[in-house]
C-alpha positions in Angstrom: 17.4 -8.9 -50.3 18.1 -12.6 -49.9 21.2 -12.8 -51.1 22.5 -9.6 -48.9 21.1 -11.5 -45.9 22.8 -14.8 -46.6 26.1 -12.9 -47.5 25.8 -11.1 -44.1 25.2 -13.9 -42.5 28.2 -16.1 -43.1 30.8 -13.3 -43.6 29.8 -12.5 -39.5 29.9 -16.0 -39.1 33.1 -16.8 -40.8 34.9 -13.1 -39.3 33.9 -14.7 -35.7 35.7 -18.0 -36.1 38.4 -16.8 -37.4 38.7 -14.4 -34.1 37.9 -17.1 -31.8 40.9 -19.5 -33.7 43.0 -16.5 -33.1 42.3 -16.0 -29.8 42.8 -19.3 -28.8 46.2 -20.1 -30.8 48.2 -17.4 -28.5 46.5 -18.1 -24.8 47.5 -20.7 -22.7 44.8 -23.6 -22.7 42.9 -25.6 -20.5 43.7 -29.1 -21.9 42.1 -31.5 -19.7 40.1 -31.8 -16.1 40.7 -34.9 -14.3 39.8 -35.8 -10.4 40.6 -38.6 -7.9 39.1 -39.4 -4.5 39.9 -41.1 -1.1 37.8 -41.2 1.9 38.4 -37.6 3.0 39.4 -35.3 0.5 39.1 -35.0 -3.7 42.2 -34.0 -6.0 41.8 -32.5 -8.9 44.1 -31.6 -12.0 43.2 -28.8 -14.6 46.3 -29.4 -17.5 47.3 -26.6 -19.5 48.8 -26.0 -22.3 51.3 -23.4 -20.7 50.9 -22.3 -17.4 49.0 -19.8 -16.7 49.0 -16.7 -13.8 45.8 -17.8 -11.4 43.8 -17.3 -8.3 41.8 -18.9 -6.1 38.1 -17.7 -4.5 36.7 -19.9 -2.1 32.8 -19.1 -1.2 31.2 -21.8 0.8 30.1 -24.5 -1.5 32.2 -22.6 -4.6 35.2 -22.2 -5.7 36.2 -20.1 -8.1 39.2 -20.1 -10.2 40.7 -17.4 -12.7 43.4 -17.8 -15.4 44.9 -14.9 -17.0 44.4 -14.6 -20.4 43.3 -18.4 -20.6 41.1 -20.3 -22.9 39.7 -23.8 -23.1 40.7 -26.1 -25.7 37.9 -27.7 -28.6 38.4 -31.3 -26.9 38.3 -30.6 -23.1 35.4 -32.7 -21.2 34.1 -31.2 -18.1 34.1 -33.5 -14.9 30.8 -35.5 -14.8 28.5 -34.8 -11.9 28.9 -37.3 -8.8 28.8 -37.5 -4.9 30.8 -34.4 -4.7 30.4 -32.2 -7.6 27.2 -30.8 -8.5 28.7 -28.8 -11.4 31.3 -26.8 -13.3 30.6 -23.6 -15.1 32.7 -21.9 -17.1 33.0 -18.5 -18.3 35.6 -16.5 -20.1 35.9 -12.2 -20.3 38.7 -10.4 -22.4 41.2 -11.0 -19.6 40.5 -14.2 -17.5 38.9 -17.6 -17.5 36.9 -18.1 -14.7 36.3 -21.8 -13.7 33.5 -22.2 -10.5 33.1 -25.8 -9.1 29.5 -26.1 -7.5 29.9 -28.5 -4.5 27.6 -30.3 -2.7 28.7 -29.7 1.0 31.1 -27.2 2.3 34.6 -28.4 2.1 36.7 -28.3 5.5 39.9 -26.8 3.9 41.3 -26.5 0.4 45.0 -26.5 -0.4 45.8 -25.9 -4.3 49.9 -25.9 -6.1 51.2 -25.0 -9.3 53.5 -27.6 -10.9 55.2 -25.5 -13.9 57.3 -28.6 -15.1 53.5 -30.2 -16.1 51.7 -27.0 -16.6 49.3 -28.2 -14.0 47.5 -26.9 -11.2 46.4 -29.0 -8.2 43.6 -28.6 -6.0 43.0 -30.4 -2.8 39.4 -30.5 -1.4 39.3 -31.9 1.9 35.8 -33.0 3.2 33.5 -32.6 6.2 32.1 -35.3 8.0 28.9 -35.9 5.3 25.7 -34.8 7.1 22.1 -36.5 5.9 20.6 -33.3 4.5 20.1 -32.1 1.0 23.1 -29.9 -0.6 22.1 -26.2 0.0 23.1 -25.8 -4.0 20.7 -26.7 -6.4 20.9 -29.8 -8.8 20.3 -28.4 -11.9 22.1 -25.0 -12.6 21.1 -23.1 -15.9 22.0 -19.8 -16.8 18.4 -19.4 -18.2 15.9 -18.1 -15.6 12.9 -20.0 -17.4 9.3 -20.8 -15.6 8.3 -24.2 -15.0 4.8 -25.2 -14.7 3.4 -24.9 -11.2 3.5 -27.8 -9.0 3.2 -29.3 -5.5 7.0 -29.3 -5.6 8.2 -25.9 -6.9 8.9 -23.3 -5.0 6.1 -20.8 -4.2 6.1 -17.3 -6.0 7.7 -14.4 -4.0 5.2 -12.2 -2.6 4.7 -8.9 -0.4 2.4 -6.7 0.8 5.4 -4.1 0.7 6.2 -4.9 -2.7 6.5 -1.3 -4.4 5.8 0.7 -1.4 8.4 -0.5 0.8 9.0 2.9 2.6 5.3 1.8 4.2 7.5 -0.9 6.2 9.8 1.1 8.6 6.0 2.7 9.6 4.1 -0.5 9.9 6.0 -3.1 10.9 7.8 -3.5 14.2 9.0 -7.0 16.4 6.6 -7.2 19.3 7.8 -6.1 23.0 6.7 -8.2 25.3 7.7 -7.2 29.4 9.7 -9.6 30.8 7.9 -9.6 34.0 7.5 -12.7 36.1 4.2 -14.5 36.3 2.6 -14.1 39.7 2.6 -16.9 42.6 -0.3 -16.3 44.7 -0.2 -16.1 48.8 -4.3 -16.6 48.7 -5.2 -15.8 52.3 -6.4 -19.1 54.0 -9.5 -20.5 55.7 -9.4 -21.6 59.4 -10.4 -25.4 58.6 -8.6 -27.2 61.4 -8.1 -24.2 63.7 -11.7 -24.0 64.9 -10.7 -24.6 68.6 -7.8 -22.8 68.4 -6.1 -20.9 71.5 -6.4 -17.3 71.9 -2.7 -17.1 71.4 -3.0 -18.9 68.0 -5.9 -17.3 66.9 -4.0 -13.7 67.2 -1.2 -15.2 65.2 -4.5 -16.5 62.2 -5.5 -13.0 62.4 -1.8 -11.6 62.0 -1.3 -13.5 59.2 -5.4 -12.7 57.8 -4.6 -8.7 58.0 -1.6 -9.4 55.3 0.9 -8.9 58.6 3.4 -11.9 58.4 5.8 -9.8 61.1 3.5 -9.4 63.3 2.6 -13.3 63.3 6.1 -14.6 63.4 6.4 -11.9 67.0 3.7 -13.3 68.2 4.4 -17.4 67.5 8.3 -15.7 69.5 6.1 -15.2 72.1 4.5 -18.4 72.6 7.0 -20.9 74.8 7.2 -24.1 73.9 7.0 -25.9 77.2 3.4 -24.7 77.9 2.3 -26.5 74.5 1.3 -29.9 74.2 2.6 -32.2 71.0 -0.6 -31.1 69.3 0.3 -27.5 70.2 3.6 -27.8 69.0 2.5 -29.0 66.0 0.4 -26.5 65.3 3.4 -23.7 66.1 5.4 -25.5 63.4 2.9 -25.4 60.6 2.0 -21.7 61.3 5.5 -20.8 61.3 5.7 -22.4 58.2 3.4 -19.9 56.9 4.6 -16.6 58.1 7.8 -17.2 56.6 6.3 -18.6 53.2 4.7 -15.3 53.8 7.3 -13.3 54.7 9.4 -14.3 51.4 11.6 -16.9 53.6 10.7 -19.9 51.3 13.8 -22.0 51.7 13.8 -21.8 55.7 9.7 -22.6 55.4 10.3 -25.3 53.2 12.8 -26.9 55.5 10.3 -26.9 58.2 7.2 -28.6 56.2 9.9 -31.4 55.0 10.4 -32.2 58.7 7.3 -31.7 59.9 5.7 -35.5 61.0 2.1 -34.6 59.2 0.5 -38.3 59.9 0.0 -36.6 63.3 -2.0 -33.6 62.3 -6.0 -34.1 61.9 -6.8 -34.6 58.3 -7.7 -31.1 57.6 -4.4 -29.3 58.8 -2.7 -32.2 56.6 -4.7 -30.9 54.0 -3.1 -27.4 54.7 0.7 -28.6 55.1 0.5 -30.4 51.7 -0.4 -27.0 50.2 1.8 -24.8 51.7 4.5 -27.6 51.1 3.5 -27.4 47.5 3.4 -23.7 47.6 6.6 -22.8 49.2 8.5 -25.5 46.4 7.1 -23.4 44.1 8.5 -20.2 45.1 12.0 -22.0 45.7 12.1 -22.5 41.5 10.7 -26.2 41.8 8.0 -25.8 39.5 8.2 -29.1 38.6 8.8 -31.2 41.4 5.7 -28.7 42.4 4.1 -30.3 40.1 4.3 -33.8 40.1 2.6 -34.0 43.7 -0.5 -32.7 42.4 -1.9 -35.8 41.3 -1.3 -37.0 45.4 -2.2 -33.4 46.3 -6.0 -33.6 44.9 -6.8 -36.9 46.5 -5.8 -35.5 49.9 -7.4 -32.0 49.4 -10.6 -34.0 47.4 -13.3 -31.6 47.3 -12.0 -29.5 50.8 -11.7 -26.1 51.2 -7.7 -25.9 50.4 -8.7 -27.7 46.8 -9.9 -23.5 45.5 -6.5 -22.4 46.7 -4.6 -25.8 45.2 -6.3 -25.0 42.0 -4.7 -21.4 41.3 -1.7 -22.6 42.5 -2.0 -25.2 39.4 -2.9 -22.4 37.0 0.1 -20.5 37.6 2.7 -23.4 37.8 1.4 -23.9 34.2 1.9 -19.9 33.3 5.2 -19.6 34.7 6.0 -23.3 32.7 4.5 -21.0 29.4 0.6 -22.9 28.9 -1.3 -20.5 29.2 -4.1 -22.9 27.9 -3.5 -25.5 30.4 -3.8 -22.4 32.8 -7.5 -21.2 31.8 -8.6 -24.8 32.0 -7.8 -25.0 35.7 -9.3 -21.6 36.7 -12.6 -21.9 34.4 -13.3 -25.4 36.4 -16.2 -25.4 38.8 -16.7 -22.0 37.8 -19.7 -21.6 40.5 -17.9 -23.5 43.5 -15.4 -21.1 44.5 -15.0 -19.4 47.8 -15.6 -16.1 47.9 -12.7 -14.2 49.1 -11.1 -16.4 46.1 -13.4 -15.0 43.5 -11.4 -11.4 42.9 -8.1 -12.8 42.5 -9.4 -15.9 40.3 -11.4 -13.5 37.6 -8.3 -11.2 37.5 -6.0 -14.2 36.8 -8.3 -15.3 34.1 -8.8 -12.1 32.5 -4.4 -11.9 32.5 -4.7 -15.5 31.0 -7.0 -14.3 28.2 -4.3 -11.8 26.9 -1.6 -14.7 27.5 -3.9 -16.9 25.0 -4.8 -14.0 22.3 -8.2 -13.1 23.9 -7.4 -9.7 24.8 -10.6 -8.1 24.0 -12.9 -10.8 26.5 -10.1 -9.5 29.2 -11.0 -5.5 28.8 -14.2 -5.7 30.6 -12.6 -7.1 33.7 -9.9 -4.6 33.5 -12.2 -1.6 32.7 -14.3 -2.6 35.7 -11.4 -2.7 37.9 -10.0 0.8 36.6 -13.1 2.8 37.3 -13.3 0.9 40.9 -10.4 0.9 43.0 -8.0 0.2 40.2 -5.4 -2.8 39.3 -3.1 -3.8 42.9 -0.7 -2.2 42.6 1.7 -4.9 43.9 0.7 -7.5 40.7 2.8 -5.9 38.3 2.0 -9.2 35.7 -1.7 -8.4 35.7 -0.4 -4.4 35.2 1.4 -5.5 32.5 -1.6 -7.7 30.8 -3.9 -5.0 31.0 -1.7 -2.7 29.1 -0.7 -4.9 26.6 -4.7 -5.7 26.2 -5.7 -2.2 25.7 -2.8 -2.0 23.3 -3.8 -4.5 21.5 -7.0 -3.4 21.6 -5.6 0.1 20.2 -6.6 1.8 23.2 -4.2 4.1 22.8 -4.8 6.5 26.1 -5.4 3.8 28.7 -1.9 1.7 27.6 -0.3 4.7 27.4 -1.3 5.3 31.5 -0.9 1.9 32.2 2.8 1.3 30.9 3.5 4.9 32.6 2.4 3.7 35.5 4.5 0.2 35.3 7.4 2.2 34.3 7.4 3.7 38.2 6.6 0.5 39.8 9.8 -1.7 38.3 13.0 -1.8 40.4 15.1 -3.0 37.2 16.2 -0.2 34.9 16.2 -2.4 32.1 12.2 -3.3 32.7 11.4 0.3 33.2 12.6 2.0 29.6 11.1 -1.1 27.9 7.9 0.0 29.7 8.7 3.3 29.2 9.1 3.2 25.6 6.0 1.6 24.9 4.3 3.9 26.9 5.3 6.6 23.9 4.5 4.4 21.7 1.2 4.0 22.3 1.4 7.8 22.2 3.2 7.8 18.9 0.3 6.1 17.3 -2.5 7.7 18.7 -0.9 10.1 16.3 0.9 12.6 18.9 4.0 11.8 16.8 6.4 15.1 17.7 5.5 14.5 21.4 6.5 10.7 21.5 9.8 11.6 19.8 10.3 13.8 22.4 9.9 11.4 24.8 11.7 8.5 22.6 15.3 10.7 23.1 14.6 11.5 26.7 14.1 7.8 26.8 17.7 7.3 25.3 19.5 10.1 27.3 17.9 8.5 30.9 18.1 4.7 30.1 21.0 3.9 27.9 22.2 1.2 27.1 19.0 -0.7 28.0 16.7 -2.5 25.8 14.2 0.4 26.0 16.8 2.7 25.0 17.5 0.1 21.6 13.9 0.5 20.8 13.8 3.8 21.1 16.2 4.6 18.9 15.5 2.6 16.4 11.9 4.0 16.4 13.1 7.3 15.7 14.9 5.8 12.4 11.7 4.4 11.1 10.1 7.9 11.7 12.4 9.3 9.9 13.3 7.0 6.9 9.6 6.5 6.4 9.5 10.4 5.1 12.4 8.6 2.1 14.4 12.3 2.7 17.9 11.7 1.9 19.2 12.8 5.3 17.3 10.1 7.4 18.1 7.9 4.4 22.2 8.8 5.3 21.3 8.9 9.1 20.0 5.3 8.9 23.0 3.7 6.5 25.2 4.9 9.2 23.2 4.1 12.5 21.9 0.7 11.3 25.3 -1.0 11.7 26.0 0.4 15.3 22.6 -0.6 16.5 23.2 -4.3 14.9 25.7 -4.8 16.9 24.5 -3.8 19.9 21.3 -5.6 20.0 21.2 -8.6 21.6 17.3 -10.0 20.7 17.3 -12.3 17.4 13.9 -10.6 16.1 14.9 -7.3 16.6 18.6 -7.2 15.1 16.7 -9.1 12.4 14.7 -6.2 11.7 17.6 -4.1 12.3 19.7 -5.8 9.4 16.4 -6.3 7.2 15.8 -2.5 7.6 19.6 -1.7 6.4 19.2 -3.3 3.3 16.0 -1.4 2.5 17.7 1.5 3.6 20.5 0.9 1.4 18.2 0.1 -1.7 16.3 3.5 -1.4 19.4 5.0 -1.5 20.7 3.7 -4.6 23.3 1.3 -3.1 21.7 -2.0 -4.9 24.8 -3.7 -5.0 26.0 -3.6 -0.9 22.0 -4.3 -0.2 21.7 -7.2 -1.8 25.2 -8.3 0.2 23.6 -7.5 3.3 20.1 -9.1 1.9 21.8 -12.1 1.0 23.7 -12.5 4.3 20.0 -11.9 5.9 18.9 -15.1 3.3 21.9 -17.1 4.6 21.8 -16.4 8.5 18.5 -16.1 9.6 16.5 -19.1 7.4 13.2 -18.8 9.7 13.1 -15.5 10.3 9.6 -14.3 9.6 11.1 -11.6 7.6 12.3 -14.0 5.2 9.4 -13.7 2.7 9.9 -9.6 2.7 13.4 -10.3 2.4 13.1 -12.6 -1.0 10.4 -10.2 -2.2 12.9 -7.0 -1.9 15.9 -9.2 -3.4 14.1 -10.4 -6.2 12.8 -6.7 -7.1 16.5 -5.4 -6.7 17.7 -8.0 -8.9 16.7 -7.4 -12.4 17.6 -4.0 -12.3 21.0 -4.4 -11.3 21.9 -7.1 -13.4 20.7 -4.9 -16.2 22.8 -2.0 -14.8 25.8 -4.4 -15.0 25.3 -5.8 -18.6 25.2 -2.5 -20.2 28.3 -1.2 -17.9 30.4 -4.2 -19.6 30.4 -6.3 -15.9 29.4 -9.2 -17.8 31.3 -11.9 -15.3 29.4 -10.1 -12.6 26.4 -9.9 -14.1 26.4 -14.4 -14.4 28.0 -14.7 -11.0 24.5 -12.6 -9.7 22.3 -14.5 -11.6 24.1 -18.1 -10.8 23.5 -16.9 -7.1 20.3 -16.1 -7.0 18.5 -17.7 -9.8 16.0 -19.3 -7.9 14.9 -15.2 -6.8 14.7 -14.5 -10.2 12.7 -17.7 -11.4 9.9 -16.8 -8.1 10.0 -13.0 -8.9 7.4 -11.5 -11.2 8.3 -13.5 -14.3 9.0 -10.6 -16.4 13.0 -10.8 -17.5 13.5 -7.4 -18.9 17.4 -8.5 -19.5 17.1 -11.5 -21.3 18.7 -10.2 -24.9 21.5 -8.6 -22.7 22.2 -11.5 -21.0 22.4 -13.9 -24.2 24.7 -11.2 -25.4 26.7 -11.6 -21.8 26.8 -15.3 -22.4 28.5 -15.1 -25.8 31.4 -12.0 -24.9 32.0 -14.6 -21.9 32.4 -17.6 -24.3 29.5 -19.5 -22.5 27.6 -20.4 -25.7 25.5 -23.1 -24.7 24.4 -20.8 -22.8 23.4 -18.1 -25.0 21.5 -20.7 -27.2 19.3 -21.3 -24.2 18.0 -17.6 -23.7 17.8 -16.6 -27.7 15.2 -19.9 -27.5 13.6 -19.2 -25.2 13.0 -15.6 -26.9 11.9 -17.2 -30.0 9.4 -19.4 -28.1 7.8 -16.6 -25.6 8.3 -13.9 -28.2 4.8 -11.7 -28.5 5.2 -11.8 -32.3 7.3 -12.4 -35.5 8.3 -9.0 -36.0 10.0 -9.4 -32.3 11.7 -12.5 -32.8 13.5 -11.6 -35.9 16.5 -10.1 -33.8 16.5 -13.7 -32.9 17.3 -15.8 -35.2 20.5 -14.2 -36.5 22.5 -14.3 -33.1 21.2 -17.4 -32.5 22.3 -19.4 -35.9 25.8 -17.9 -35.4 26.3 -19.2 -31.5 25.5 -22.7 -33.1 27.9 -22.3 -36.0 30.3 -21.2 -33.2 29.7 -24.5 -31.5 30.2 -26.6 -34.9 26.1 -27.7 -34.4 25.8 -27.1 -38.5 22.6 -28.7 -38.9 20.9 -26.6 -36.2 22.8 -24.1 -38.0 21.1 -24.8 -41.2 17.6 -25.1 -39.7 17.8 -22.0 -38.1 19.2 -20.5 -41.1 16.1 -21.5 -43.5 13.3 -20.8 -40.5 15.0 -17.1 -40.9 15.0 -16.7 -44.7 11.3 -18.5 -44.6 9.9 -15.7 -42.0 11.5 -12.7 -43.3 12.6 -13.1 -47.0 
């Protein structure tokens, strides 16, 4: 039995290097690498012994180069790693050499030349401007996917909650619709502080403007001449017509007149009133922020006064229309006690609108319930519409944001605004669980809006419905519609999802290899999307299988290029490598035999027993008599005939 081994042993041994020497003797070989740099671009050389038919693959931060039945001579040194290079792998199948150069940035253009009187081949590398981040290649490149010990520094393992159920994710996961409807700017009907004494003929223009009638006023201020009117009166004209057009959406032409109006001249509480509506009307001519830095001037005029109420809501909605809603809640929750009274209904609805802006959506129901059995939300504030909907929704109130967004969807002038209120208005229908209905209504949706954002929605809701089932038709329906909805979409998160969902889609239906293309493309374009983590977690489940698939097919080359491309998948999957004895096997067909000597030890070290590491040692002991390493040869040679005699 020991001698048949050993005879075995080195007549395989012996049979291979004797192929190899073979092999090599009749192929044209790659003699010698050198490179030289200048300030912008890198040259390098690759001498042959003849010269060999080639071609050239850029990708990024690799190239790759293939030589026709090429081989690499016994003495060629690789280039050593530097400023430019991160590494050079080399690889060789029964037809080609494949030489990849890892870079460390993206080179701006690459030129390359045959010379045939040196066998030679040049290539030219010319650089971009360098850029202060870290190379988007990894230093150290291995073709074993080994584990290292866990540490603040390592990446963290890949994990989903859709990992092995991953039809569950066209039904449970969707990118949250939020109406783009404009935050409110309140005209809060004001008191007569400073008008006390007024004239009959201003005190019917008060109560014009009082009964909500801004028309009316600015007839009635027409009617009042000029000449009967003292300086005071005149005044006094100015500022109230000031108002009715704030009032009667003229904001530029009201703002003119408050700019000119001489308001040293007015008693203290009607300056008290022009700084508002000043304030107010640059508001509602988009100067927010110019609005804003006179309220520190504003509230030591107004002080404790009646106009400071009206002031302070103004405040609260400069900061929602600026997007803080927390800065918002502050100013309405101060001096919760002191407020006027025909302040107090619009105050509690804007706080309960700023509660959903702010995640509270739940302490904003009772206010909305309580106005829904009463008179019901105004319906001229379509914001606070739109809150209350999305707070039922949220609250999974299915019925009551299913009216609410119906109802919005009437009110809106823009078509665009209504199907997006429209659709989730089925939605909320679809998951109350009245599923045939809402699809119903999702391709009405698309046949009366299209082309909107609603309509987008829509449609892709009725691919999740379908592809959730995993039938093969939805499955066929959604490979083809994918694509044409990608392109139309214009929102980041949703064509995210879009592409995220065409990968899965392609993956349940057996196309492995074009999802992890579009997969990877997701990886490459869309670094912070918050379907990244889903995205790594599908990849790296994909991954093993095919590369598997590929080794046993004979796709060796394509089987390294995979792993060289997404090793660091592999390494943060699961930790189970199914593949490995394939892929030591890839290694040495491929010539890469350092290579294989890494993955047949790392079998010997993780394998469960002896009895499983005795297809080991054999392959092993032969790559490293390939590689002339004869004393690891030897040792390997006596561990075998020690274990297994």
């Amino acid at each position: 039995m020991f001698l048949r081994r050993i005879i075995y042993l080195l007549s395989w041994t012996l049979l291979f290097g004797v192929t190899q020497q073979a092999m090599a003797a009749t192929a044209p070989l790659l003699d010698r690498m050198t490179k030289k740099d200048s300030l912008t671009s890198s040259r390098i050389m690759l001498e042959f012994s003849a010269l060999p038919e080639y071609r050239v693959v850029p990708s990024g931060q690799r190239i790759d180069l293939f030589f026709s039945n090429a081989s690499v001579a016994p003495t060629l040194h690789l280039l050593a790693e530097d400023d430019k290079i991160v590494k050079i792998l080399l690889a060789r199948s029964q037809k080609e050499l494949m030489v990849s150069l890892l870079l460390r940035q993206v080179p701006a253009n690459l030129t390359y030349t045959a010379i045939a009187s040196k066998a030679t081949i040049e290539l030219e590398i010319f650089w971009e401007k360098a850029s202060g981040s870290r190379p988007a290649i990894a230093f150290r490149i291995s073709g074993l996917p080994s584990r290292q010990t866990r540490t603040s520094s390592t990446l963290p393992l890949i994990k989903s909650d859709y990992s092995g159920q991953w039809r569950n994710f066209f039904n449970e996961y969707q990118t949250p619709l939020l109406l783009d409807v404009t935050p409110p700017v309140s005209l809060p009907i004001l008191p007569h502080v400073g008008f006390e004494q007024a004239s009959t003929p201003f005190a019917a223009v008060l109560k014009s403007l009082e009964d909500g009638d801004p028309k009316e006023a600015l007839t009635r201020l027409q009617e009042i001449a000029d000449d009967v009117l003292s300086q005071t009166g005149l005044l006094h004209k100015q500022l109230l017509l000031a108002e009715a057009l704030l009032r009667s959406d003229s904001a530029e032409q009201s703002l003119a007149i408050l700019e000119s109006l001489p308001q040293q001249q007015l008693s203290v509480a009607l300056q008290q009133r022009a700084g508002y509506l000043h304030n107010l009307a640059q508001t509602l001519t988009d100067e927010p922020y110019g609005a804003m830095a006179r309220h520190a001037e504003l509230e030591k005029l107004l002080a404790n006064g009646p106009y400071r109420y009206p002031l302070q809501l103004l405040q609260a909605e400069i900061a929602l229309i600026n997007g803080d809603g927390e800065l918002a809640l502050k100013n309405l929750l101060w001096q919760n006690s002191s407020w006027p009274k025909q302040l107090r209904a619009l105050r509690q609805l804007r706080i309960a609108d700023l509660q959903v802006e702010t995640g509270q959506s739940r302490e904003a129901l009772a206010h909305y319930q309580k106005l829904m059995t009463g008179g019901g939300l105004p319906k001229d504030q379509h914001f606070s519409l739109q809150q209350a909907a999305r707070a039922f929704y949220e609250s999974r109130q299915w019925d009551q944001a299913h009216i609410l967004y119906q109802r919005l969807s009437i009110l809106l002038q823009d078509p665009d605004s209504r199907s997006q209120a429209l659709f989730l208005s089925n939605l909320a229908t679809y998951l109350k669980g009245n599923q045939d209905q809402a699809m119903l209504q999702f391709r009405l949706l698309r046949e009366d809006f299209p082309g909107t954002r609603g309509e987008r929605r829509a449609w892709l809701k009725t691919l999740d419905h379908g592809l959730a089932t995993g039938e093969e038709r939805h499955l066929l329906q959604g490979r083809r519609d994918y694509p044409v909805l990608i392109s139309l979409i214009k929102d980041r998160e949703l064509r995210e999802e879009a592409i995220f969902k065409l990968g899965l889609t392609l993956y349940l239906h057996g196309e492995s290899q074009r999802a992890i293309e579009v997969l990877g493309d997701f990886q490459r374009n869309f670094a912070s999307s918050p379907l990244r983590r889903e995205t790594e977690a599908l990849m790296a489940e994909i991954l093993q299988p095919e590369m598997e698939k590929l080794i046993t097919q004979g796709d060796d080359l394509q089987a390294v290029v995979l792993l060289e491309k997404h090793r660091d998948l592999l390494i943060r999957g699961d930790g189970i490598w199914p593949f490995l004895p394939q892929l030591a096997k890839a290694f040495t067909r491929l010539g890469l035999f350092d290579r294989g000597c890494r993955v047949y030890l790392y079998l010997l070290d993780h394998a469960k027993n002896e009895d499983d590491a005795e297809k080991f040692y054999l392959p092993l002991t032969s790559l490293y008599y390939d590689r002339d390493e004869y004393a690891l040869t030897e040792k390997y040679s006596k561990a075998y005939l020690q274990k297994y005699p």
